[in-house]
N, C-alpha and C positions, 0 to 999 in steps of 0.2 A: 830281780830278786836279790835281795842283799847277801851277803856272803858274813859265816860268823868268823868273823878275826879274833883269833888267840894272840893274848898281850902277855906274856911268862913275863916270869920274876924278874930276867936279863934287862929286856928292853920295856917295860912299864917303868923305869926309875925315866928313862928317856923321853917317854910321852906323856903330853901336856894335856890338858883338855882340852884343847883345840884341834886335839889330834884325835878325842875318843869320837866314835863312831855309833849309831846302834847296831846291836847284835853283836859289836866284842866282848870275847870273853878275856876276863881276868881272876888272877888268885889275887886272894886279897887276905884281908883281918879284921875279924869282928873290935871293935873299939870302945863300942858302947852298945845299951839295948834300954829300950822304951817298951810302953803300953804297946806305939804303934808300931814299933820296927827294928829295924837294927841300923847303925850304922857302921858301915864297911871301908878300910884305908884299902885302896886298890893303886896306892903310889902317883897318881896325876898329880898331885899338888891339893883337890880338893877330894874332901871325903862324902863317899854315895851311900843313899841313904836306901835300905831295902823294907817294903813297907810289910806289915805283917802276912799279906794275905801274898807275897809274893816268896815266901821262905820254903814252903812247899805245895806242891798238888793239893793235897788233904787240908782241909782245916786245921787250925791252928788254936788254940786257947789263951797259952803265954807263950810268949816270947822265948823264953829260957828253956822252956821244951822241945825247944828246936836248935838255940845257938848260945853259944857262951863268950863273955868277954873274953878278946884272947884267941878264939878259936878261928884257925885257917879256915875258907870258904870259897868255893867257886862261882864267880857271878857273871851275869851278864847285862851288855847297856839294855836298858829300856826308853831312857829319855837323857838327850845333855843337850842343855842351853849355856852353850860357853860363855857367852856376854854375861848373864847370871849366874854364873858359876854353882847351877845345879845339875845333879847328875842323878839320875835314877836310876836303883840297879836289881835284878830279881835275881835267887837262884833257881828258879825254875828255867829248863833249859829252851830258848823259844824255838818255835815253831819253824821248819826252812822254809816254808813258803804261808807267808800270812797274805789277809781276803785281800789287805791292798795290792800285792804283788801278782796276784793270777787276772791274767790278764786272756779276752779272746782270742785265740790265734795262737797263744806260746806252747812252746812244745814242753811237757812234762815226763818225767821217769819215774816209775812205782811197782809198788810189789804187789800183788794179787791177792786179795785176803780174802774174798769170800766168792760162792759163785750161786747163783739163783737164775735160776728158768727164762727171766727176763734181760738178764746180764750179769757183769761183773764188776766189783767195786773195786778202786787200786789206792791203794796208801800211796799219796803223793808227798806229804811233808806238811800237809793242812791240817786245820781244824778238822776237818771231815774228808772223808776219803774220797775220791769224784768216781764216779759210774759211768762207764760203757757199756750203753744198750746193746743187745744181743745183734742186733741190725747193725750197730758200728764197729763192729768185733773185725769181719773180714766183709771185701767184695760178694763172696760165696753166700749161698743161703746154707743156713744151719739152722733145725732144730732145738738144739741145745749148746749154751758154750763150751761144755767139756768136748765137746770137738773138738774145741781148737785150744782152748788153752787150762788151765789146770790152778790150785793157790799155792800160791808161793814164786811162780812165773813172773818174773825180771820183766816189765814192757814198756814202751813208749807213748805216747799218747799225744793229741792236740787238741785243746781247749773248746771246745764248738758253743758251749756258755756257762755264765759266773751267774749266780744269784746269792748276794751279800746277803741280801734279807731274808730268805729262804736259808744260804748256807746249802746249799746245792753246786757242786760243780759237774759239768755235762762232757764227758769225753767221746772221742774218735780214736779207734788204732788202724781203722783203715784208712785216715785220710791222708798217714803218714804211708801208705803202699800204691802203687802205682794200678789204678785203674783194669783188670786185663782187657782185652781186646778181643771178643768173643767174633769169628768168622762165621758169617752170615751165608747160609749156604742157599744157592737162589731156587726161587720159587721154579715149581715146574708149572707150564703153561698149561692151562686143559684144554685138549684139544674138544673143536667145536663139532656138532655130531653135521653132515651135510642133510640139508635136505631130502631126502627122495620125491624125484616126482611124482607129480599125481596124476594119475591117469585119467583122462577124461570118458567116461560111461557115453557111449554112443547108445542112443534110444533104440531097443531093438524093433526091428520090422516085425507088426503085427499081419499075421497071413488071417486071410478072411477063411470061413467056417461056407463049406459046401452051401449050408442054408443061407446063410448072407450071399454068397456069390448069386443062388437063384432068385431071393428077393431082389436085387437089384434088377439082375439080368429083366426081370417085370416088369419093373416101374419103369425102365429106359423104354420098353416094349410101349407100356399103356401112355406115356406122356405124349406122343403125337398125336393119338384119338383125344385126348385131354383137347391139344389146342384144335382140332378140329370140328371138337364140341362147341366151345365157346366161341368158334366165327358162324357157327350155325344159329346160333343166342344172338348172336349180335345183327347178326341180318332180318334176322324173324321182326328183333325189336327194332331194326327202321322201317321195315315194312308198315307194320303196325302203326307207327308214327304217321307216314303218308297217309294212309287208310281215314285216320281223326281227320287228319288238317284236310282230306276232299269232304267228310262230311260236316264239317262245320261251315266252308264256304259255302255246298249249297242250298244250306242252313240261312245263312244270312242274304241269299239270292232270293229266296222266300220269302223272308221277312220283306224285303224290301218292295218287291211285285204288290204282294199283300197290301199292306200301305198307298202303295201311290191308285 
């Protein structure tokens, strides 16, 4: 960022154009006036020329409505090519920090002009004022910026971005603060629930019912006349068997007598 050097009456007889600068200012004297401008003796040797639209802020119509032959003026560089001994000079007072000088990263100083829900704007010395969002304000979460800060509040700031073409510049005032360091309190363990065992259900002993004990107490009774039945069956029918097989041989003893 250029810095505006004051050239007084003392030492501008001293300084050469190759010594003017942009952004000094000098007193100087109007000499002459044009349709387009004025030309100003500011002591270098050569005379700077101020063009009409650089006489003031406001619009301008004539020349003479703003400067007269003769008449003392404060100006400042706008352009000097020393090899061509031009020098251009406005009295409009410029700007301390113009779009080429803001740079990402630099550190800026401004005053707080307005404050809105989403942040605060800060007169830096620009063309436009750059804006710190309410999230770049502090570390801390807030609501709103009249927490923390107020218009008219002196601050500092760091560039976080430019946009020339836009005409936007994007500030931080927390980046210029030191991070805190929130202590992290440790997790409590949950304890785990244990098992209870499980009991294993033992099948309970079914007692038999008076009438089942006598049913059985029966049938153990009647099972041996059971198998005593059936080897009585079983002897009858080999009996029976022999009984065929003697009348069939003397069956065929017959036949055979018969025959011969």
């Amino acid at each position: 960022m250029e810095e505006n050097n004051v050239a007084t009456p003392e030492n501008a007889e001293n300084t050469g154009i190759a010594d003017v600068k942009r952004k000094m200012q000098f007193n100087g004297t109007v000499v002459k006036t044009t349709l387009a401008g004025a030309v100003v003796d500011i002591g270098v040797g050569v005379p700077g020329v101020v063009h009409i639209s650089q006489l003031q802020k406001d619009p301008v119509n004539r020349v003479e409505d703003v400067v007269q032959v003769g008449q003392p003026v404060v100006v400042w560089v706008r352009r000097v090519e020393p090899k061509k001994e031009r020098l251009e000079l406005t009295m409009i007072e410029p700007l301390p920090l113009e779009w080429r000088d803001i740079e990402k990263g630099m550190v800026v100083k401004g005053k707080i002009t307005r404050l809105e829900k989403f942040g605060v704007f800060v007169e830096i010395g620009a063309e436009r004022p750059g804006l710190v969002h309410i999230s770049e304000i502090t570390h801390e979460y807030i609501k709103d910026p009249q927490q923390e800060v107020k218009v008219g509040d002196e601050v500092e700031a760091k560039v976080l971005d430019v946009n020339r073409r836009k005409k936007q510049i994007k500030l931080s005032m927390k980046a210029l603060e030191e991070k805190p360091v929130f202590e992290q309190k440790p997790v409590a363990k949950k304890k785990t629930k244990s098992a209870k065992p499980v009991a294993i259900e033992e099948p309970e002993e079914v007692v038999p019912t008076a009438m089942e004990m006598a049913l059985r107490e029966a049938m153990e009774k009647s099972s041996p006349e059971a198998g005593d039945a059936t080897g009585k069956t079983k002897s009858k029918a080999e009996s029976s068997d022999s009984e065929l097989d003697k009348i069939l041989a003397r069956t065929l003893e017959h036949k055979v007598k018969t025959a011969s």
